[in-house]
N, C-alpha and C positions, 0 to 999 in steps of 0.2 A: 244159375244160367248155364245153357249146356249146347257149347258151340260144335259144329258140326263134324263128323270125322267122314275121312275117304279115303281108304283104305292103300290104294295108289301112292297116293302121297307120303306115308309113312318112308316109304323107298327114297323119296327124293332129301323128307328129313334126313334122314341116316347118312344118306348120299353125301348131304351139304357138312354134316358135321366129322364125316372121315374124312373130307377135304378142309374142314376148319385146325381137325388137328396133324396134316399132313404141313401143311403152312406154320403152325403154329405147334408144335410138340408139348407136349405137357412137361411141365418140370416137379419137382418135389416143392408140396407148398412148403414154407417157410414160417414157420412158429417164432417168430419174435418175439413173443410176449412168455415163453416158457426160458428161453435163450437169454432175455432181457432179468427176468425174475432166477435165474440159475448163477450170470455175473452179481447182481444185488446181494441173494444171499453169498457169495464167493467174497465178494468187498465187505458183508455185515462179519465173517467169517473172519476174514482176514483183518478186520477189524478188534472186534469182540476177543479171539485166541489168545491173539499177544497181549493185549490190556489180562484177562485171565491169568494169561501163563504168567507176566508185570507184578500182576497182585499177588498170585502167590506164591513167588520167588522172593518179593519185597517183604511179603508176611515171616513166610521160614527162615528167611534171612534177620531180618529183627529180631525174630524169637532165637537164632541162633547166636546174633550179636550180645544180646543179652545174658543167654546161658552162658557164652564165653565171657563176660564182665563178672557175671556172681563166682563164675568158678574163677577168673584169677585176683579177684577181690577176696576168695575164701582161702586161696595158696597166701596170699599176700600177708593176709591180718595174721596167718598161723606163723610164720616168718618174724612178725612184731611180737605178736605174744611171745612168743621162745625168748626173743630178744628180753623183751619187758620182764621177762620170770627172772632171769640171768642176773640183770639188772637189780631187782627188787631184791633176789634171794642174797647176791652180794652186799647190797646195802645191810641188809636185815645181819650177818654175819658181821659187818663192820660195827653196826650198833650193839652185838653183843658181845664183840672183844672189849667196845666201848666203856661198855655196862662193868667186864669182867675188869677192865683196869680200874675202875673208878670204886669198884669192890670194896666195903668195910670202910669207904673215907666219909665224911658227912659235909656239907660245906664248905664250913671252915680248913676241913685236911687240905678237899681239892684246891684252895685256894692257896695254901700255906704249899703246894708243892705244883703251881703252875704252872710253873718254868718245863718241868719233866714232863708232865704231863700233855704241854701245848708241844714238844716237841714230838713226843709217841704219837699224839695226833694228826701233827704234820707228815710223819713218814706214811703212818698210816690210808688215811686219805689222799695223799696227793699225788698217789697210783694211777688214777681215774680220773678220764674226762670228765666222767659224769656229773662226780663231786665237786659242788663247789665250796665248802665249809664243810670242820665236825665242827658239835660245839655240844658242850653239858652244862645245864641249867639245874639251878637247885628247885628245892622246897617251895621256894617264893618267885621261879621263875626265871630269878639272878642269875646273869650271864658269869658263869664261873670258871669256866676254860677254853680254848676256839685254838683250830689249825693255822686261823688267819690271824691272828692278833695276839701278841704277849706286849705287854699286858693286855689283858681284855678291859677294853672300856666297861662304862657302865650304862648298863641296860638292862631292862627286866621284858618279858615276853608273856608275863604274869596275864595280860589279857588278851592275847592269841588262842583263835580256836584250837590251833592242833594241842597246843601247852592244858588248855582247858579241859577239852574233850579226853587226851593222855590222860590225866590227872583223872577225871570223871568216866575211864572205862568206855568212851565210844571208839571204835575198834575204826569206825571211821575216818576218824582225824588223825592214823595213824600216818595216813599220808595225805599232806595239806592242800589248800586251796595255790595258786602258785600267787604268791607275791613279791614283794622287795626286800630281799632280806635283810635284818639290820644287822649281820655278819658280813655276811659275803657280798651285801652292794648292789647284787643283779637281782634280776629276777629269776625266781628259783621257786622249787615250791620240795615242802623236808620231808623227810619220812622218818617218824622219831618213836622211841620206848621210854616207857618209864621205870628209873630210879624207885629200889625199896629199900627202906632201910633194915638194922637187925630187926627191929620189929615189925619189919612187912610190912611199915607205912611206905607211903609215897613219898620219894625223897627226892623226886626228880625228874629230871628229861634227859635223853641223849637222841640228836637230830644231826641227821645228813641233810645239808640243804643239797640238791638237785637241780640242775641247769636244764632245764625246756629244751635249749637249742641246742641239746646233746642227740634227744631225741628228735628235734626237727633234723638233723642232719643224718641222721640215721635212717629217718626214713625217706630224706631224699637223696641217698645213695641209694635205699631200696624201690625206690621208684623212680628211678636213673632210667635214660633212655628215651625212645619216641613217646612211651606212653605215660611220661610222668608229668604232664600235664592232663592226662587222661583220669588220675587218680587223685585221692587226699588220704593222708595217715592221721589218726586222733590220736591221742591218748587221753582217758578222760576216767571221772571219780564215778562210781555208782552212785551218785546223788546227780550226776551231769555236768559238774565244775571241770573247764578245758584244764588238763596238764599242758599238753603238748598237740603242736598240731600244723601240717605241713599239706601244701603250702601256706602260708605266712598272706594275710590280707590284711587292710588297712584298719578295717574297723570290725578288728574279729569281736566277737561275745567271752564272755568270759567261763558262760553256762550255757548248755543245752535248752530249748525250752522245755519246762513242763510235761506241756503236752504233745508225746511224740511218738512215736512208734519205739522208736529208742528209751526213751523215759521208761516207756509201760514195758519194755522188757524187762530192762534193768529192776523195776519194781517187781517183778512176777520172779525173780532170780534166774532168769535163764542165762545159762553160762555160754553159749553159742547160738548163732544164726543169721539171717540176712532177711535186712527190711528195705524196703521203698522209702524214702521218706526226702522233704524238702529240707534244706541244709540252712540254717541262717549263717552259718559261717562262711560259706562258700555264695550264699544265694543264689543257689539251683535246685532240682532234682537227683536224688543218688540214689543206686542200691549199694547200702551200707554192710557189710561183712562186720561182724562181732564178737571177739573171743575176751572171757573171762580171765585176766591174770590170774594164775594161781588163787591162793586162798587169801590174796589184795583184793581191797574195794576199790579196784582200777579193773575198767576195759579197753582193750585198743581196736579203733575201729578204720576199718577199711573201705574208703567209699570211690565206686567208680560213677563218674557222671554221664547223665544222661545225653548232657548235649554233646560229647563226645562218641556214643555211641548213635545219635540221630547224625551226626555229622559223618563219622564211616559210615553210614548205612546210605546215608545222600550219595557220597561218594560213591561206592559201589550200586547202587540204585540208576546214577547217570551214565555211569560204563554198561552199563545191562540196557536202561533204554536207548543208548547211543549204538549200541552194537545189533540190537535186534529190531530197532522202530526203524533202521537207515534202512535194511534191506526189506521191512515192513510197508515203509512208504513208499519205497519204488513200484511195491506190488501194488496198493492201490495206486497211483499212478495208473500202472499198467491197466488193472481193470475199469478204472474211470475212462481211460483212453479209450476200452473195448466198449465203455456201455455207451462213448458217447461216437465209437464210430458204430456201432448197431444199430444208433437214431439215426448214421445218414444210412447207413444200408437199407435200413426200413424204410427209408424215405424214400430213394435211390429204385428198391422194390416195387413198393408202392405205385411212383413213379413209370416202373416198367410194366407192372401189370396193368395199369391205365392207357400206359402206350400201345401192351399188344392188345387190350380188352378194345381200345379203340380200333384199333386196327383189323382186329376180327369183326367188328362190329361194320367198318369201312368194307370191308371184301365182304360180307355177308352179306350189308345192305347193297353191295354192286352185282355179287348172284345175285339176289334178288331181283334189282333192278333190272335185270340182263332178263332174270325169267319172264319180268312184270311184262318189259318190252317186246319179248318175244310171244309170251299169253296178249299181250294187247296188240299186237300184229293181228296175232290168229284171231281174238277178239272182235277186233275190229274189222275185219272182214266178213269172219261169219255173221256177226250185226249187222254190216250195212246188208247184206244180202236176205237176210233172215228179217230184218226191218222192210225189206221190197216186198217179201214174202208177206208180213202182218198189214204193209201198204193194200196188198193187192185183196186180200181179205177185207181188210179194214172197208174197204173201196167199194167192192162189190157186195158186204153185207147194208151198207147202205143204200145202196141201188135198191138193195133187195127191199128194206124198211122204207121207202121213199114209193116205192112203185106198188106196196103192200103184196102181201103173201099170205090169203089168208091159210090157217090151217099150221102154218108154219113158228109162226110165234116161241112156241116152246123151244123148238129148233133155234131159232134168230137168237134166243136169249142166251141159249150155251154156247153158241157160237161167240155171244160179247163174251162171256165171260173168259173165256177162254183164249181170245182174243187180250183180255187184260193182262191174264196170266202170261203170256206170253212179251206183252210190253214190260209189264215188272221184272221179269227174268233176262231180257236184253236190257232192261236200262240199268239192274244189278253188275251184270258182265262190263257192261262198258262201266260202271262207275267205279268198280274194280281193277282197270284197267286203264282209270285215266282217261277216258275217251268219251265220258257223258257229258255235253253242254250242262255249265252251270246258268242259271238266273237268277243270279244274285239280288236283291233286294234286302233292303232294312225290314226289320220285322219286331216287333212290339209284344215280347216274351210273357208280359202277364195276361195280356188280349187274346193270344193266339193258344196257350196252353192249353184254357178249359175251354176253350171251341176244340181242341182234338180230343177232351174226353171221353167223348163216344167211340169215336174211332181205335183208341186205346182199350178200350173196355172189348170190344170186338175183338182186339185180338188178343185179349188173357183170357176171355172165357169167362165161364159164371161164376167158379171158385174162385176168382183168386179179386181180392180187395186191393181200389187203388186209390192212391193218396197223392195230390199234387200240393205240391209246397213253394210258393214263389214268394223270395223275398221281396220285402219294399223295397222301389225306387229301383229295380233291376235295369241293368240296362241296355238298349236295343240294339241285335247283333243285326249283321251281312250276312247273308245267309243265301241258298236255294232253298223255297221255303219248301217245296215237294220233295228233295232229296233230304232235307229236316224230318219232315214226315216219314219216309219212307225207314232212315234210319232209326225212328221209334219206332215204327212198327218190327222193325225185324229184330230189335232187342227185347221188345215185348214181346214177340214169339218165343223166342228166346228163355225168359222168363216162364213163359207158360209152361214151355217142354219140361222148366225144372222144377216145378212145381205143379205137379200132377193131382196132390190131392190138397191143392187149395194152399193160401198164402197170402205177403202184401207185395205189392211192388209201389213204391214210391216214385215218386219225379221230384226231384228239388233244386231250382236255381235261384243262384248267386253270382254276385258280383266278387270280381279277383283279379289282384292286382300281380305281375311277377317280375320280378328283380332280377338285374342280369347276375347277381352276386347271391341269388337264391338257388342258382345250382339248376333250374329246370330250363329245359330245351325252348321257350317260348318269354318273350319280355314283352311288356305293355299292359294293358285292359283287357280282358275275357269274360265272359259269361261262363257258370262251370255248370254244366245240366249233369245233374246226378241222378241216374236209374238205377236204383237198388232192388233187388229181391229177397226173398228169405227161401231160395231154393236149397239144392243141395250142395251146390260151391264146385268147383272144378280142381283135381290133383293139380300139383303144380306144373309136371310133363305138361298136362294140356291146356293152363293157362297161361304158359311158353307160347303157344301155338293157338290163339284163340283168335289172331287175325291173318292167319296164314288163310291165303285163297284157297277152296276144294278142302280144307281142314275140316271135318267134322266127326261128333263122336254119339247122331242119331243113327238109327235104327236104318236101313238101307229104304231107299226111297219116301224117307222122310225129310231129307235136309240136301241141301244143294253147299253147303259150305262157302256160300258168299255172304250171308250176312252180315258178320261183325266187320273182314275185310268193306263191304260197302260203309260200315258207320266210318270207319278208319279212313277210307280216303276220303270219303266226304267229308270228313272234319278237315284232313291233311290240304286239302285241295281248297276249302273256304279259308287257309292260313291259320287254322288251328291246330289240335291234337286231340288223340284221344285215348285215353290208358283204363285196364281195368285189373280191379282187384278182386280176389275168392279165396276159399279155403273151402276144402271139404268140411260140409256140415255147419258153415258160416255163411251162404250165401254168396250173393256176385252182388259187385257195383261196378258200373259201367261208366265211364265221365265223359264227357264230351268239352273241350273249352274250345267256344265259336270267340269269334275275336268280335270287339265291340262297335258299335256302328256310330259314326259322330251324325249322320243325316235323321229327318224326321222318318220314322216308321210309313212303312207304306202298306205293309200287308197287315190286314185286319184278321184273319182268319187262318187255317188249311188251306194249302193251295187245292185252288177248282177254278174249271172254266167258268170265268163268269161274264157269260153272254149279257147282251145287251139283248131287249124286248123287242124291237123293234125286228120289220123283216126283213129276210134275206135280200139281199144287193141283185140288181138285174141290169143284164147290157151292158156288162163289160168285157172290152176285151183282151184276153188273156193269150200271152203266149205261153205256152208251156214247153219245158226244156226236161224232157226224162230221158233218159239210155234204156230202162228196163220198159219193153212194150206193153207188159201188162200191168205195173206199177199208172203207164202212162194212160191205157185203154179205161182202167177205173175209175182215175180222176179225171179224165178227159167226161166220162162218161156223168160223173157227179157235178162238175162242174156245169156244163151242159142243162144236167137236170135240174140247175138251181138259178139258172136262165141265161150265162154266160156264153159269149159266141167266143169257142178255142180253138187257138191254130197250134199243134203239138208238131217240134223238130225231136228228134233222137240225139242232139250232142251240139255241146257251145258255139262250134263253129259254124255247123247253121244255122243257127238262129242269128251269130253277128250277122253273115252275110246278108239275111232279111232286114238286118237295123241298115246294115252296107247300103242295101237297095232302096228302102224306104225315106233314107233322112238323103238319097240322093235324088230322088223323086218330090222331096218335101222340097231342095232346094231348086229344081226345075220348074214345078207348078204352084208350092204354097200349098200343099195340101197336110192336113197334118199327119203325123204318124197313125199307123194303121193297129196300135195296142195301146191299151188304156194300163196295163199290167203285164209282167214279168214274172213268170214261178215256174223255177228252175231249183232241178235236184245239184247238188254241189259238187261229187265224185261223177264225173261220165268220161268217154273216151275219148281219145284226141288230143289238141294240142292243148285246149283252154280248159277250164275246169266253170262250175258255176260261179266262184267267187269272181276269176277275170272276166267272162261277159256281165256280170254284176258293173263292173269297174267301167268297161266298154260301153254299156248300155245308157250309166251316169254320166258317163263323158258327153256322150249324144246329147241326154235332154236330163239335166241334173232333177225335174220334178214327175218324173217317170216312175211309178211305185216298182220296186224289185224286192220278191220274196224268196227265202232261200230256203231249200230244205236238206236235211243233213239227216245224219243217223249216229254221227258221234263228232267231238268236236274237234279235231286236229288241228283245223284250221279257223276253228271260230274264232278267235280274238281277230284275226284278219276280215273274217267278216263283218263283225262288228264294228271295226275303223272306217269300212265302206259304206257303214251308216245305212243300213236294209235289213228288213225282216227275218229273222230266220225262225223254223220252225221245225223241232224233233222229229224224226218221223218213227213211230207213226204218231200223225197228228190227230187228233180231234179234228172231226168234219165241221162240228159246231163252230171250232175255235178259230177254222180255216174260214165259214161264213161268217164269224164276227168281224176279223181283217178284212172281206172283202167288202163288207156293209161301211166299214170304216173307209175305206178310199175309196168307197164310191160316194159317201159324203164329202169327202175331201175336194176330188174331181168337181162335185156340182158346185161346189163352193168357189173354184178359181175360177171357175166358166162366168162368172158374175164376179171376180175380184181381180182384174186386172196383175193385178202385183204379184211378182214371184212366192210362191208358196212351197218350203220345204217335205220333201216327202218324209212319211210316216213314220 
């Protein structure tokens, strides 16, 4: 659909928008949703970094807690071993001075000289913490001399592993399991050689028993300090039987288990290293340090526990997040602050662009209004003058058709027609303008529709296919049912211009309801007429502009640029609205929502005169009240010629003066008034206008018919209070002899009914 352009008016656009932003200056729009998404990732950021950086400080730090436990679990164990070789290699010399004293005696000698013997032994041994007993055992096991006892009791050891194993070559047993010695009392565990005699049999044993808690105290003096609860020292057999082993627990094992990372070493012979492994003696986690004593079947193991290292690493773990999450969460803080004052700024925003969009909206629609006012001045003046003008035509082409012309006919016709054209082009203006009498009536939307079929098809043209769609149960609006009309017509035109080589236009209405909390300019009931085309659509510039008055974008002297403007007030004006939608290359829809009517439908059809059959009215008399003399001479003269005797004043105030005279003569002699009727134009000059001798003239004789004629309605709602006819001009002559046929039945009817009778 393709509303009208006028070139003029471009100027005044332009005009109104260098003064919308003289008023209103433009600012830098405001991207809150770039601003809002820039803080999100800054919080995901400052979120996400420190937990990163968290983890892998916490990661490098572990792996470094750890490194630093293996290495000083691997200082530590090489510190025992030294120790434990010292240890061993001393014993191991004590058992061979042992050996070398007991040289060439067999039993019975060592026996026969135990006195000497347990005393060399006592000095010998009792050098050393370590040692807790010497002692030499025969052949059979038989306790035969000891540092701790002269005499030596009796006792044999004949079924001890180590005595067993000595005896039988396991190089094992060379150092014992640790038990209760039955020398020395304690718990001890021996490290002993065997006796040969000259003949290179087995003749013996000589054993160091060994105090455990020589070596527990040795290694906790070496694991003295903060961190010797941190660590454990073993000393233990390569079979896994504990020698020794610090700290000291209630319910230690006596053996390793079997199956251990330690076991499977010790079985693979590896002389050093460091394993993972869970502790039954301790009942934790350790990484265990491992050194081979010399060329003993003893290892001493050095284990630092886990949960002293998860325990520093806690520790230094909450000094890291305490020192870097404090000043981490002030930052978010800060940006949750920001994101959540950027919802009010938005809001805040939002809020102002609504204020000045309204505001701009406020002063736009006031120039506007200022122009409407000032276009409806001018309007309405050149109307009523330019309406005398089509009166006086109007007037005299019927004189002309009444009195016949022959020859002239084709003439008389153009003359209507043109004549029409000219009523449709000031009833445009003025309805644009605010100034055309409405006649509102109810009207019956599914009745009325396909009776203007025709009249629609007439103005799309033979191309273009039309389609009416009326929902059931629609409901009957208030309306002018001619200015209904006319506003289809001109969007059907409309339509036509934009659809040149053929097309649909549709009609479709419904019923619709609007909420005041739906956001649109209109609440209640509506009827919604939807005109759709499938033209070419309008740019959005000019569907800005699609009911600005003189707006058009036809061809020069094909469009006047009132049309859409006319649908607009006329919907504005019956208490509706009416808005439309396009895209280039998608068409226009046009909507009209008329407000709903609660009374019964009155109009059946398109508005038309619809005369009554009967003939014209004779013998009345008629005052006529016109200012323009030749407006007055035509209808004087039509009048006349339709058999009515007229008496014509030029202005309200003579005419009162004749009511002055008359109703003072009526009350002198009884005679009645000298007019049967009153049809007076509304605007004339002077003090009174038509509506107050209307008022004047009721006052006189309240069943006195008065007709009013007008050209636009400034004053119409006033005239309608005063309860009188009024009539457009220019009016239909037909529609003027239906009224006058109508009171003149009225008249003969009171003439025979006594009783007061309301005028028409």
């Amino acid at each position: 659909m393709t509303p009208d352009r006028f070139d003029p008016s471009q100027a005044s656009h332009l005009s109104a928008n260098r003064q919308d932003e003289a008023l209103f200056p433009a600012v830098p729009e405001q991207n809150f949703q770039v601003r809002r998404l820039t803080l999100i990732a800054l919080l995901i950021a400052a979120i996400v970094l420190p937990c990163v950086y968290v983890a892998a400080m916490a990661f490098s730090d572990f792996r470094a807690r750890e490194a630093d436990a293996t290495d000083m679990a691997l200082r530590t164990v090489r510190v025992a071993e030294e120790h434990a070789l010292k240890v061993f290699d001393m014993n191991e010399t004590l058992d061979s001075r042992i050996v070398d004293l007991a040289q060439d005696l067999d039993d019975d000698g060592i026996s026969a000289r135990e006195a000497d013997i347990h005393e060399k032994l006592r000095v010998m041994g009792g050098g050393y913490p370590q040692v807790a007993a010497v002692s030499i055992f025969g052949r059979d096991g038989r306790l035969l001399a000891s540092s701790r006892f002269y005499p030596v009791p009796t006792l044999s050891v004949a079924g001890r592993e180590d005595f067993t194993g000595i005896r039988d070559g396991r190089d094992l047993e060379h150092v014992s399991k640790v038990m209760t010695g039955h020398v020395a009392g304690e718990q001890v565990f021996n490290m002993g050689v065997e006796r040969r005699g000259a003949d290179g049999a087995f003749a013996g044993m000589v054993s160091v028993a060994l105090r455990p808690s020589y070596f527990s105290a040795f290694y906790r003096e070496l694991l003295g300090g903060s961190d010797g609860t941190a660590m454990t020292m073993t000393l233990v057999r390569t079979d896994g039987a504990i020698l020794a082993h610090y700290p000291r627990s209630p319910r230690e094992p006596s053996a390793m288990p079997a199956q251990s990372p330690l076991a499977e070493a010790f079985a693979q012979g590896r002389r050093a290293g460091v394993v993972r492994t869970h502790s039954d003696i301790d009942g934790e986690k350790l990484i265990v340090a491992y050194r081979h004593v010399g060329s003993y079947p003893v290892y001493v193991l050095c284990g630092y526990r886990a949960s002293a290292i998860w325990a520093a690493w806690y520790r230094h773990l909450s000094v890291l997040l305490l020192s870097l999450f404090t000043p981490s969460i002030a930052l978010w803080c800060v940006i949750w602050l920001s994101l959540r004052r950027l919802g009010a700024e938005e809001e805040a925003w939002e809020r102002w662009q609504a204020e000045a969009s309204m505001r701009r909206s406020i002063e736009s629609a006031y120039r506007q209004s200022r122009k409407m006012e000032a276009l409806g001045t001018l309007v309405g003046s050149v109307a009523h003058d330019f309406n005398n003008l089509l009166m006086i035509v109007s007037a005299n082409l019927q004189i002309a058709r009444r009195r016949g012309a022959p020859g002239l006919d084709r003439e008389l016709s153009a003359m209507e027609r043109a004549l029409k054209s000219g009523q449709s082009l000031t009833r445009q203006l003025l309805g644009v303008a605010r100034k055309q009498p409405l006649r509102n009536e109810t009207l019956a939307l599914e009745r009325w529709l396909p009776a203007c079929r025709e009249l629609l098809r007439a103005s799309l043209g033979a191309k273009i296919s039309l389609v009416i769609d009326v929902a059931a149960g629609i409901w009957p609006m208030r309306v002018d049912v001619a200015e209904l009309e006319l506003a289809l017509i001109n969007i059907a035109v409309n339509a036509r211009d934009a659809m040149p080589n053929g097309g649909r236009f549709t009609v479709r209405a419904t019923n619709i309801h609007f909420r005041h909390e739906d956001g649109f300019p209109l609440t209640g009931d509506f009827v919604q007429l939807s005109l759709e085309d499938t033209g070419a659509g309008m740019a959005p510039d000019v569907l800005a502009r699609a009911f600005e008055p003189l707006f058009t974008t036809k061809a020069k002297g094909m469009g006047t640029g009132l049309g859409l403007p006319q649908v607009f007030a006329f919907c504005e004006r019956s208490g509706g609205l009416a808005a439309i939608d396009s895209a280039v290359g998608a068409g226009t829809s046009v909507r009209l929502y008329l407000p709903r009517a609660t009374a019964a439908p009155e109009a059946e059809g398109p508005a038309e005169a619809r005369a009554e059959e009967s003939g014209a009215p004779h013998g009345l008399r008629i005052l006529l009240v016109e200012d323009n003399e030749e407006v007055a001479a035509g209808t004087e003269a039509l009048l006349q010629m339709m058999g009515h005797q007229v008496t014509c004043v030029f202005n309200a105030d003579t005419a009162l003066r004749l009511f002055d005279d008359a109703h003072a003569k009526q009350a002198r002699t009884g005679e009645p008034l000298p007019f049967d009727l009153v049809l007076s134009d509304i605007h004339m000059p002077g003090k009174m206008n038509g509506i107050d001798l209307a008022e004047a003239v009721l006052a006189f004789d309240t069943r006195l018919p008065v007709i009013l004629m007008t050209g636009y309605a400034e004053e119409l709602d006033r005239a309608r209070h005063v309860n009188v006819r009024v009539l457009s001009k220019p009016f239909d002559i037909a529609l003027l002899d239906q009224l006058l046929q109508a009171i003149q039945r009225d008249l003969a009817q009171s003439d025979t009914d006594p009783a007061p009778h309301p005028a028409p």
